[in-house]
Structure formats: structure tokens, C-alpha cells
PyMOL Python script that loads the backbone (N, CA, C, O; Angstrom):
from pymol import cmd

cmd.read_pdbstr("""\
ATOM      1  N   UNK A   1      62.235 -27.153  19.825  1.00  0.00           N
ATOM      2  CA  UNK A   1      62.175 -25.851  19.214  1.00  0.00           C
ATOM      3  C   UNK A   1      63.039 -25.792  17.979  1.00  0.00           C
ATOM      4  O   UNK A   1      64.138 -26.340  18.064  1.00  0.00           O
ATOM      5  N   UNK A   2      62.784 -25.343  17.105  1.00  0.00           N
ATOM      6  CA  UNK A   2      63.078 -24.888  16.146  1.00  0.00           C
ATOM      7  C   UNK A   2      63.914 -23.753  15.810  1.00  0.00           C
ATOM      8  O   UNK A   2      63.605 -22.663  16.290  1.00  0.00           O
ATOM      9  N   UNK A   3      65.341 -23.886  14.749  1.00  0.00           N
ATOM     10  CA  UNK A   3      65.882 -22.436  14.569  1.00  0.00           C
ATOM     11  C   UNK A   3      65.539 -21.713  13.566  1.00  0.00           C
ATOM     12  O   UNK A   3      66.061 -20.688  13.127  1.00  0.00           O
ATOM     13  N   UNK A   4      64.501 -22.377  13.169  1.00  0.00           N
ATOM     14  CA  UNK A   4      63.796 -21.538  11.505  1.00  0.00           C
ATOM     15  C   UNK A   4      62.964 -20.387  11.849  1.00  0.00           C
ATOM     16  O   UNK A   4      61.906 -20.367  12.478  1.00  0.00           O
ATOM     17  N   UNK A   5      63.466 -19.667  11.453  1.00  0.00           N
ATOM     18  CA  UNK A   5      62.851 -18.171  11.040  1.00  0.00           C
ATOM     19  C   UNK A   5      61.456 -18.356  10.539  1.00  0.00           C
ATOM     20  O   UNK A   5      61.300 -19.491  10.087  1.00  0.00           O
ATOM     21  N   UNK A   6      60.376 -17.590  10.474  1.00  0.00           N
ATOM     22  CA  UNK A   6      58.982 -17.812  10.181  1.00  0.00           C
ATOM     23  C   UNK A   6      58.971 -16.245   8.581  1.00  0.00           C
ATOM     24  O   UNK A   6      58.515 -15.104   8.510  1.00  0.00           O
ATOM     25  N   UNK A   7      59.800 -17.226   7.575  1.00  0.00           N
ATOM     26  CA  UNK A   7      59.002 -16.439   6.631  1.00  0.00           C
ATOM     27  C   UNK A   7      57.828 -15.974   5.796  1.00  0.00           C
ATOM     28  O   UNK A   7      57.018 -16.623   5.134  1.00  0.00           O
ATOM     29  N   UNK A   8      57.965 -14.566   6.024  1.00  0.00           N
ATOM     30  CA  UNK A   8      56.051 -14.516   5.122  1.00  0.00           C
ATOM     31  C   UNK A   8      56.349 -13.688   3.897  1.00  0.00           C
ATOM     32  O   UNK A   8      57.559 -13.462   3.891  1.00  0.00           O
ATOM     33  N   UNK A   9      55.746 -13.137   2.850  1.00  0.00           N
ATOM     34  CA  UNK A   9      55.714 -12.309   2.287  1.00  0.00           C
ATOM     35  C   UNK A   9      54.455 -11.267   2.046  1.00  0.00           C
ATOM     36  O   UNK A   9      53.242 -11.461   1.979  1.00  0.00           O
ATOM     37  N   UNK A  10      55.381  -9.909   1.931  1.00  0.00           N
ATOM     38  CA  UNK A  10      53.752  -8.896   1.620  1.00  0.00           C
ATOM     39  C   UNK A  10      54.015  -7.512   1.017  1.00  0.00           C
ATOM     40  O   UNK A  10      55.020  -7.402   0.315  1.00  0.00           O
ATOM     41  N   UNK A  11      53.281  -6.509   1.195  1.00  0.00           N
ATOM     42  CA  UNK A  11      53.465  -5.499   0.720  1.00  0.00           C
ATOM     43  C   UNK A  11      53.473  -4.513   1.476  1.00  0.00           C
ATOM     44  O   UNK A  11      52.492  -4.236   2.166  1.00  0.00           O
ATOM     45  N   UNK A  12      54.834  -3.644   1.481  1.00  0.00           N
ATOM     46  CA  UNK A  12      54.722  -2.231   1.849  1.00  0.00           C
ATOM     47  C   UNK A  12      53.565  -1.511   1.967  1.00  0.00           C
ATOM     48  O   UNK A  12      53.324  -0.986   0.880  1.00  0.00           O
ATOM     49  N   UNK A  13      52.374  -1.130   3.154  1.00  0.00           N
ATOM     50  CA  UNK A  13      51.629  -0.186   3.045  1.00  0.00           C
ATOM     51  C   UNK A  13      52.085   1.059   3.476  1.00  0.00           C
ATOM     52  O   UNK A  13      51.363   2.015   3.195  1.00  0.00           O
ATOM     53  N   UNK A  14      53.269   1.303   4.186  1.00  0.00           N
ATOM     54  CA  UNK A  14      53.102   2.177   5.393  1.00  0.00           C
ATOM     55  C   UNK A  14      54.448   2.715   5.496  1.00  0.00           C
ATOM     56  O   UNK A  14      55.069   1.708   5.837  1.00  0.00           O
ATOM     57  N   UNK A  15      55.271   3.626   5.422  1.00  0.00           N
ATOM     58  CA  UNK A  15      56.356   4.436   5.787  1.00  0.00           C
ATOM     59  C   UNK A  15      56.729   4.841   6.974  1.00  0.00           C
ATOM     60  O   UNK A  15      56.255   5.977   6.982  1.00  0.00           O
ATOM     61  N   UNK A  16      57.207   4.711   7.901  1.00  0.00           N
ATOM     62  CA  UNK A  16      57.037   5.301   9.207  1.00  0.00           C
ATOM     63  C   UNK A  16      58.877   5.456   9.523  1.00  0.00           C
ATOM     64  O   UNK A  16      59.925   4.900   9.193  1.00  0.00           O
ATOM     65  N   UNK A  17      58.340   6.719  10.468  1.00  0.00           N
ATOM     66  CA  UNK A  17      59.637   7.081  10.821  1.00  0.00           C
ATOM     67  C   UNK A  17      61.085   6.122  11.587  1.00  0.00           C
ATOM     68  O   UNK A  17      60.737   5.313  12.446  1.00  0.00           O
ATOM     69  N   UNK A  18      62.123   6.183  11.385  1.00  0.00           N
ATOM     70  CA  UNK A  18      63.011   5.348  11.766  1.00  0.00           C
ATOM     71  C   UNK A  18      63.157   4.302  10.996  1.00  0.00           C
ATOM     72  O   UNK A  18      63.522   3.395  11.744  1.00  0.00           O
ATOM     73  N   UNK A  19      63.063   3.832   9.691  1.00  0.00           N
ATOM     74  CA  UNK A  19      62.829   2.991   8.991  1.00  0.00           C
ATOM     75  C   UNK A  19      62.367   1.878   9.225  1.00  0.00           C
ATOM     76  O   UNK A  19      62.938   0.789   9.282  1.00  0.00           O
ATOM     77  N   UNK A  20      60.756   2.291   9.436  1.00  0.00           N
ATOM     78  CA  UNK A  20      60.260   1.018   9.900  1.00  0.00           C
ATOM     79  C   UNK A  20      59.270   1.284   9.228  1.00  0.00           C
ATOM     80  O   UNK A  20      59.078   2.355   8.653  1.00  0.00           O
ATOM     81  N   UNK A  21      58.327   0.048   9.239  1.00  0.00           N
ATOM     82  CA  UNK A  21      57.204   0.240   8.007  1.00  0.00           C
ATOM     83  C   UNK A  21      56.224  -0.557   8.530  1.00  0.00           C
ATOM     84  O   UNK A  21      56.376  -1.325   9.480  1.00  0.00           O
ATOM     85  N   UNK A  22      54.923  -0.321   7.729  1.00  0.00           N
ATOM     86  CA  UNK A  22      53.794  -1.285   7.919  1.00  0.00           C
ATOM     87  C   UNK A  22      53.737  -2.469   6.655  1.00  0.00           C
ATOM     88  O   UNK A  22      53.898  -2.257   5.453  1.00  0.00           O
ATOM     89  N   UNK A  23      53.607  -3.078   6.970  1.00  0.00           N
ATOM     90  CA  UNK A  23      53.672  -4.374   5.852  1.00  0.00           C
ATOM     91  C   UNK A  23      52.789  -5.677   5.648  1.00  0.00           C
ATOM     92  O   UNK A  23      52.901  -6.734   6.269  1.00  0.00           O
ATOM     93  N   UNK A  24      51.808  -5.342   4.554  1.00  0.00           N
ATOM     94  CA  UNK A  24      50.356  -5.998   4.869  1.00  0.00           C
ATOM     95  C   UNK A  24      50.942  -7.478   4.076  1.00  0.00           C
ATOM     96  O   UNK A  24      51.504  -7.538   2.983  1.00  0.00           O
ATOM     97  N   UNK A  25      50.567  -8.762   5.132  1.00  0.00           N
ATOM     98  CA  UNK A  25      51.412  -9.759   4.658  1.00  0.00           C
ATOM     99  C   UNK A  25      49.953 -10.545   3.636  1.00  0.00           C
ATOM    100  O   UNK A  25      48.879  -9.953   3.526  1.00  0.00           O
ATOM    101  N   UNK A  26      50.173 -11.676   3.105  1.00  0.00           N
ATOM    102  CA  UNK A  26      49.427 -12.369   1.923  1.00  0.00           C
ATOM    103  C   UNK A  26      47.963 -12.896   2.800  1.00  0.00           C
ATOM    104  O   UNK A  26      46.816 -12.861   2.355  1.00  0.00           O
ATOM    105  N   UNK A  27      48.413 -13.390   4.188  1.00  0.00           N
ATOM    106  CA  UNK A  27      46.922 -13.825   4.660  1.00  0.00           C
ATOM    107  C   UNK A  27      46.215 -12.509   5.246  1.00  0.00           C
ATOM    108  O   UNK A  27      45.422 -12.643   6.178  1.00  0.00           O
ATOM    109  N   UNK A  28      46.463 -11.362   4.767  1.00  0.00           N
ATOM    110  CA  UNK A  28      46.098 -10.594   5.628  1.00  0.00           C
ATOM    111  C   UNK A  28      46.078  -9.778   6.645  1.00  0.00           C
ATOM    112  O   UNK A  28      45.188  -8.931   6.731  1.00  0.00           O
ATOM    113  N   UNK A  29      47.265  -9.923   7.783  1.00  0.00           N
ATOM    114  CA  UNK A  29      47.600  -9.589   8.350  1.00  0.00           C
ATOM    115  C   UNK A  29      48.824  -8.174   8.637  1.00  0.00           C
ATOM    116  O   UNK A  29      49.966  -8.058   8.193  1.00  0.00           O
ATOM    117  N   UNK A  30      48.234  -7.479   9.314  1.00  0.00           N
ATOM    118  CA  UNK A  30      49.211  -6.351   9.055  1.00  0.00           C
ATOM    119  C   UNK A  30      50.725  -6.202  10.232  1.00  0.00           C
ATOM    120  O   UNK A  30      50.319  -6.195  11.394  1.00  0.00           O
ATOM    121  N   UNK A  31      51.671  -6.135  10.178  1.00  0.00           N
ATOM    122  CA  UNK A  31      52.748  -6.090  11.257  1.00  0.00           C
ATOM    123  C   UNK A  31      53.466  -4.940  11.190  1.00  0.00           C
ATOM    124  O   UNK A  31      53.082  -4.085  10.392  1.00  0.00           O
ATOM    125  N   UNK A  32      54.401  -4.740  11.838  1.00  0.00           N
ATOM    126  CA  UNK A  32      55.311  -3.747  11.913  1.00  0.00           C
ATOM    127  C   UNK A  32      56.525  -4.742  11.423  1.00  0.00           C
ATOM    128  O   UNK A  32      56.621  -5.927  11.742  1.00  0.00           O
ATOM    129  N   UNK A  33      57.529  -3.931  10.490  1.00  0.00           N
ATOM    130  CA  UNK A  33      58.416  -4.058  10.371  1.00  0.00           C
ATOM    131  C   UNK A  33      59.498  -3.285  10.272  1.00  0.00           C
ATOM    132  O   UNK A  33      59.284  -2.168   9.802  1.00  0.00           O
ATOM    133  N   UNK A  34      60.852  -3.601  10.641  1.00  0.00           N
ATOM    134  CA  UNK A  34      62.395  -3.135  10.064  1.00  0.00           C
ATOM    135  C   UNK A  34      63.154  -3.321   9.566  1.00  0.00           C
ATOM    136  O   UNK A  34      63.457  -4.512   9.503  1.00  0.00           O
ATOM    137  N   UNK A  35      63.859  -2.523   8.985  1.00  0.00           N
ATOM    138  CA  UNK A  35      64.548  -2.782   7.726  1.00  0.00           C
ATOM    139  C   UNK A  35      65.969  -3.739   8.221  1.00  0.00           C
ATOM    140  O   UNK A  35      66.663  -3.204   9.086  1.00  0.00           O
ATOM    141  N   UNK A  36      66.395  -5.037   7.741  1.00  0.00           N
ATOM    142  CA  UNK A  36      67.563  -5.373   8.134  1.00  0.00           C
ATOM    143  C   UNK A  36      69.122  -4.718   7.889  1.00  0.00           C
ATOM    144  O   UNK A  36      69.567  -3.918   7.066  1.00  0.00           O
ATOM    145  N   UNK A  37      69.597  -5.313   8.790  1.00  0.00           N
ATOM    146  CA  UNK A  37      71.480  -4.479   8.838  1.00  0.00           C
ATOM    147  C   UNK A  37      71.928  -4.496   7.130  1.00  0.00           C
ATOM    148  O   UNK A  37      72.137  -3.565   6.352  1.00  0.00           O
ATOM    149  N   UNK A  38      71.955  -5.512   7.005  1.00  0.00           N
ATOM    150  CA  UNK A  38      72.586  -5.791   5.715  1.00  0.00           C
ATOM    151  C   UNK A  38      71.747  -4.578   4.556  1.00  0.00           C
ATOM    152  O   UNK A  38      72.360  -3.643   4.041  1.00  0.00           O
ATOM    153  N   UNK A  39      70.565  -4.805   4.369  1.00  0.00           N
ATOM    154  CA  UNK A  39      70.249  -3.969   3.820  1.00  0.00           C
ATOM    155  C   UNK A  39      70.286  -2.057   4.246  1.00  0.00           C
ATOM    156  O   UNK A  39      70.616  -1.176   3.451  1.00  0.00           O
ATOM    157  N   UNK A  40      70.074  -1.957   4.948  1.00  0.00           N
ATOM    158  CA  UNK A  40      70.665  -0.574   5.782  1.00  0.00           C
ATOM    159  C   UNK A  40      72.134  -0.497   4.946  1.00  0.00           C
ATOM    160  O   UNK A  40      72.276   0.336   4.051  1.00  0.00           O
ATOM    161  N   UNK A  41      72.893  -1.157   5.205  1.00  0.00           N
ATOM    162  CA  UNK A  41      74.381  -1.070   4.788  1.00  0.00           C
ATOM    163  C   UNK A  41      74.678  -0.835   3.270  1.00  0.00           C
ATOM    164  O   UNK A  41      75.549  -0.068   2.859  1.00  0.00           O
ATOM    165  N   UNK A  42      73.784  -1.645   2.431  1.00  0.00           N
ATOM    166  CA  UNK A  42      73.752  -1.564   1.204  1.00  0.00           C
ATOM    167  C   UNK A  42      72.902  -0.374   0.802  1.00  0.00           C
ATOM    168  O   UNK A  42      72.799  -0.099  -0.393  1.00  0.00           O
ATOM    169  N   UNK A  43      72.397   0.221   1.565  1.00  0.00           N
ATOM    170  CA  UNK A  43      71.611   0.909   1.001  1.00  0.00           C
ATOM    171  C   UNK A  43      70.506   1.130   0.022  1.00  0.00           C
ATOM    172  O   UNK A  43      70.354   1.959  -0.876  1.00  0.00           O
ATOM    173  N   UNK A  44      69.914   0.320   0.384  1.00  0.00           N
ATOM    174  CA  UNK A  44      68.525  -0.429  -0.305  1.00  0.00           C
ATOM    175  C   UNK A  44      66.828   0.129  -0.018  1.00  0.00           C
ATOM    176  O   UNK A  44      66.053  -0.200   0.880  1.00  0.00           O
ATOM    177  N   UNK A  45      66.690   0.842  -0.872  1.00  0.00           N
ATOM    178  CA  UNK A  45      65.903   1.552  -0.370  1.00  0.00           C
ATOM    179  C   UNK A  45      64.186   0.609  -0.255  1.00  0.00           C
ATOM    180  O   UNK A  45      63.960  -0.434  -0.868  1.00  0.00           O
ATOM    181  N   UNK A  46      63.469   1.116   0.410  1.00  0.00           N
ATOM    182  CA  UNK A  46      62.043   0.179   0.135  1.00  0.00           C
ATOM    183  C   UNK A  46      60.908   1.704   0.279  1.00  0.00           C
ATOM    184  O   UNK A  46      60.951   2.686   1.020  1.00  0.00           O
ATOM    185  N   UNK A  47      60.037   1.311  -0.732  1.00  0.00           N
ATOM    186  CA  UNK A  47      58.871   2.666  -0.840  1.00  0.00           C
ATOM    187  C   UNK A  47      57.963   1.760  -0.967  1.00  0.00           C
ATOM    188  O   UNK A  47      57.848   0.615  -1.404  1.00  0.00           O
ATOM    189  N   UNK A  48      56.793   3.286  -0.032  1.00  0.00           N
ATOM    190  CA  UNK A  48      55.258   1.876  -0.124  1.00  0.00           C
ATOM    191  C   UNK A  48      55.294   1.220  -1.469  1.00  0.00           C
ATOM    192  O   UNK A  48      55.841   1.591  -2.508  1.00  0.00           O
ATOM    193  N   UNK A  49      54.337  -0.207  -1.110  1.00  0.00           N
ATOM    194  CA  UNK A  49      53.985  -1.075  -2.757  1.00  0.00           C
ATOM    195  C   UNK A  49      55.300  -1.898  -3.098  1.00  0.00           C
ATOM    196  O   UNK A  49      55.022  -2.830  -3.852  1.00  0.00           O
ATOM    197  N   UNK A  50      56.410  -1.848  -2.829  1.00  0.00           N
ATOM    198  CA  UNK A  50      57.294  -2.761  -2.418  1.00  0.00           C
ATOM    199  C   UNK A  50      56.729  -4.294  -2.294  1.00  0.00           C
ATOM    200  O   UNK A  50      55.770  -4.410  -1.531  1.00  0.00           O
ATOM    201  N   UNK A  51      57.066  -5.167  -2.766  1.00  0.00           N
ATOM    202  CA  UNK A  51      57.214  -6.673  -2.217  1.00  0.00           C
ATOM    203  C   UNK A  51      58.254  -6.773  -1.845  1.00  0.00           C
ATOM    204  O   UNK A  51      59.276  -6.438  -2.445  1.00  0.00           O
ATOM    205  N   UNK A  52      58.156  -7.311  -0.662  1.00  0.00           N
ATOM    206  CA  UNK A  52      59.322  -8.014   0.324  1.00  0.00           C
ATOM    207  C   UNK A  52      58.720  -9.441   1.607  1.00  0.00           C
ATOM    208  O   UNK A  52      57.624  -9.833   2.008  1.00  0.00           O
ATOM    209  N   UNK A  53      60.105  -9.797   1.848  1.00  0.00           N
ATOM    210  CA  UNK A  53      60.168 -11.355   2.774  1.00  0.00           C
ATOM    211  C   UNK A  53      60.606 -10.353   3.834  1.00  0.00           C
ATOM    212  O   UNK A  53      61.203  -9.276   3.817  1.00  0.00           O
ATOM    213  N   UNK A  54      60.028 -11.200   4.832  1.00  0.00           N
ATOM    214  CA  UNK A  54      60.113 -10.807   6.517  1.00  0.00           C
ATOM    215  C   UNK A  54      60.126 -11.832   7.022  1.00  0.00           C
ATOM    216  O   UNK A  54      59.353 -12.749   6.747  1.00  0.00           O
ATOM    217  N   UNK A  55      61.097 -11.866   7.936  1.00  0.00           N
ATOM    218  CA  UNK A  55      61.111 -12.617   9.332  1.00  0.00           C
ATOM    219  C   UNK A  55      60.484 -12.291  10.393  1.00  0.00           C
ATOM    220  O   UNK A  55      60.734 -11.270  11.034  1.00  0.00           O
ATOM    221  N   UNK A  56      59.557 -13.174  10.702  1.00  0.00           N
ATOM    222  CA  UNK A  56      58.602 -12.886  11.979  1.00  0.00           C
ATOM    223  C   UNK A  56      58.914 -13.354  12.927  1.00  0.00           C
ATOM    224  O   UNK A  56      59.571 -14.394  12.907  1.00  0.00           O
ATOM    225  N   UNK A  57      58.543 -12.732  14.123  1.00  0.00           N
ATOM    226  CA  UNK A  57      58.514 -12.568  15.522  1.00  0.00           C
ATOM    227  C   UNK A  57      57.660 -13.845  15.594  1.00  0.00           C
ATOM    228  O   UNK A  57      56.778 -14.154  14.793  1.00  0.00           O
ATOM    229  N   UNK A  58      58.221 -14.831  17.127  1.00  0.00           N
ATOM    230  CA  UNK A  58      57.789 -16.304  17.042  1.00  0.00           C
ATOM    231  C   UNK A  58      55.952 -15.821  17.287  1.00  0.00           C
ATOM    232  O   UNK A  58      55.052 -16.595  16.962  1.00  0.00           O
ATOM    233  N   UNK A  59      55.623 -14.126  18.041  1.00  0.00           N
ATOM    234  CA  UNK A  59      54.263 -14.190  18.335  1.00  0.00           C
ATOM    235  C   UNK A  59      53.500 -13.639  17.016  1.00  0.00           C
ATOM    236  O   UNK A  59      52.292 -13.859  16.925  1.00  0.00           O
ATOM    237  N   UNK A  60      54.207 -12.891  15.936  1.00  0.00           N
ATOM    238  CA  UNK A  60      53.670 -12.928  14.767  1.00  0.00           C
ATOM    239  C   UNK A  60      53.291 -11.325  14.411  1.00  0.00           C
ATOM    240  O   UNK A  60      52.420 -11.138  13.561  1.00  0.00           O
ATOM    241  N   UNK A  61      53.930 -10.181  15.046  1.00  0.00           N
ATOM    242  CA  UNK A  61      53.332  -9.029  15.247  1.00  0.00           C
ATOM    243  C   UNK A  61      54.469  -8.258  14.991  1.00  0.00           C
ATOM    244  O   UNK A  61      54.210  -7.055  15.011  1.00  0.00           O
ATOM    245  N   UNK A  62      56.004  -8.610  14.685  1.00  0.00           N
ATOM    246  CA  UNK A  62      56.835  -7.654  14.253  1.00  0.00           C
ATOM    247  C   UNK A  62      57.608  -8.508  13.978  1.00  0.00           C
ATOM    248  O   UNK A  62      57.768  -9.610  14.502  1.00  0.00           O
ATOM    249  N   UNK A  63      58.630  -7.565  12.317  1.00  0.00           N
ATOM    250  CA  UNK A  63      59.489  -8.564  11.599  1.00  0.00           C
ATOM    251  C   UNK A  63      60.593  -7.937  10.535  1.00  0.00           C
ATOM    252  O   UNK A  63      60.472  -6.787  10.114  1.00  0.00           O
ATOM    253  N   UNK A  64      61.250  -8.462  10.297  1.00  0.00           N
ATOM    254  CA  UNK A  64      62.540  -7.721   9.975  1.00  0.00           C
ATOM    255  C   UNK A  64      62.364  -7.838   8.244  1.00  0.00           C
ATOM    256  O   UNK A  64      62.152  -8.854   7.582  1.00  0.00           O
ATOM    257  N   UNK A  65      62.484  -6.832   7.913  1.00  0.00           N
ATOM    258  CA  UNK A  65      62.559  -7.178   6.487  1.00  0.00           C
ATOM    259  C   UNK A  65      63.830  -7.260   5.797  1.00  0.00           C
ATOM    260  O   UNK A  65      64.674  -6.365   5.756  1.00  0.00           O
ATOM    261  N   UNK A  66      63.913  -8.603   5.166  1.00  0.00           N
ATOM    262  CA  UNK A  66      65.399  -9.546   4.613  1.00  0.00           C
ATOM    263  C   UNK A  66      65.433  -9.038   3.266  1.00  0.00           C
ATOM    264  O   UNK A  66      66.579  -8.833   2.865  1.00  0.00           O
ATOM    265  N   UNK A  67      64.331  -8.723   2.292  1.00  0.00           N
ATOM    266  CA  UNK A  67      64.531  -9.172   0.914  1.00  0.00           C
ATOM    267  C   UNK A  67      63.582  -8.276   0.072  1.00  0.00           C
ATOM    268  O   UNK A  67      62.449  -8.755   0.023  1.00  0.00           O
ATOM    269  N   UNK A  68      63.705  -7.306  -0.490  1.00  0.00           N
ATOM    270  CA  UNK A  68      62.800  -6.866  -1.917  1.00  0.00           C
ATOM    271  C   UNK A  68      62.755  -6.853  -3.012  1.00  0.00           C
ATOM    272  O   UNK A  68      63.766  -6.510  -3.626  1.00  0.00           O
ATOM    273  N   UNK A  69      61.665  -7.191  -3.661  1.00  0.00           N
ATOM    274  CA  UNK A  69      61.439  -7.917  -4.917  1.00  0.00           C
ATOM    275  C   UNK A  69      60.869  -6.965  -5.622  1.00  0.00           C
ATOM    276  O   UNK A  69      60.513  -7.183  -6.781  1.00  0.00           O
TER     277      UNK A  69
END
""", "prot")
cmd.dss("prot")
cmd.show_as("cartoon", "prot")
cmd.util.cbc("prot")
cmd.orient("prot")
């Protein structure tokens, strides 16, 4: 097993309450995501249409978002 994180990248579709979002990734696929600590802390905001990197869940269906571009 592996300790690598499964990064993807995609786009903000979706706003949802608790800062969590929908986030349609490059092959297509849509997941749930949350916003990471670090960013929470910094206060970094993300609005739909956003590009951002996520760390996915090893089954591929929820993921933390690390990074916006």
C-alpha cells in the first residue's frame, strides 16, 4: 500500500452548506468535497468556477480540497 494521496484536479460546480462543495473533476466525474484546515485557517475563500487540487478518498467519491488556482 501506498502513502500517496490520489490527486485530481477540477472545477467548483456547487456551494453547499458547511463548506463543502461539489467539484466536477477533468475525467468527469463529480465528488463531494471539503475545504482543508490550513486553508479554513487562512482564510481562503473558494466560489463556484474555482480551479482547485483535491485529495481523494482511496474509493474516489469524497475529497479534501488542498489548493486554488
Amino acid at each position: 500500500m501506498s502513502d500517496q494521496k490520489l490527486k485530481e484536479e477540477g472545477i467548483v460546480i456547487d456551494a453547499l452548506p458547511d463548506t463543502k462543495f461539489k467539484v466536477k473533476l477533468n475525467d468527469g466525474r463529480e465528488v463531494l468535497a471539503y475545504l482543508a484546515g490550513k486553508m479554513r485557517m487562512n482564510h481562503i475563500k473558494v466560489i463556484i468556477g474555482d480551479k482547485v487540487t483535491l485529495e481523494l478518498s482511496p474509493d474516489g467519491t469524497k475529497g479534501r480540497i488542498i489548493y486554488r488556482r
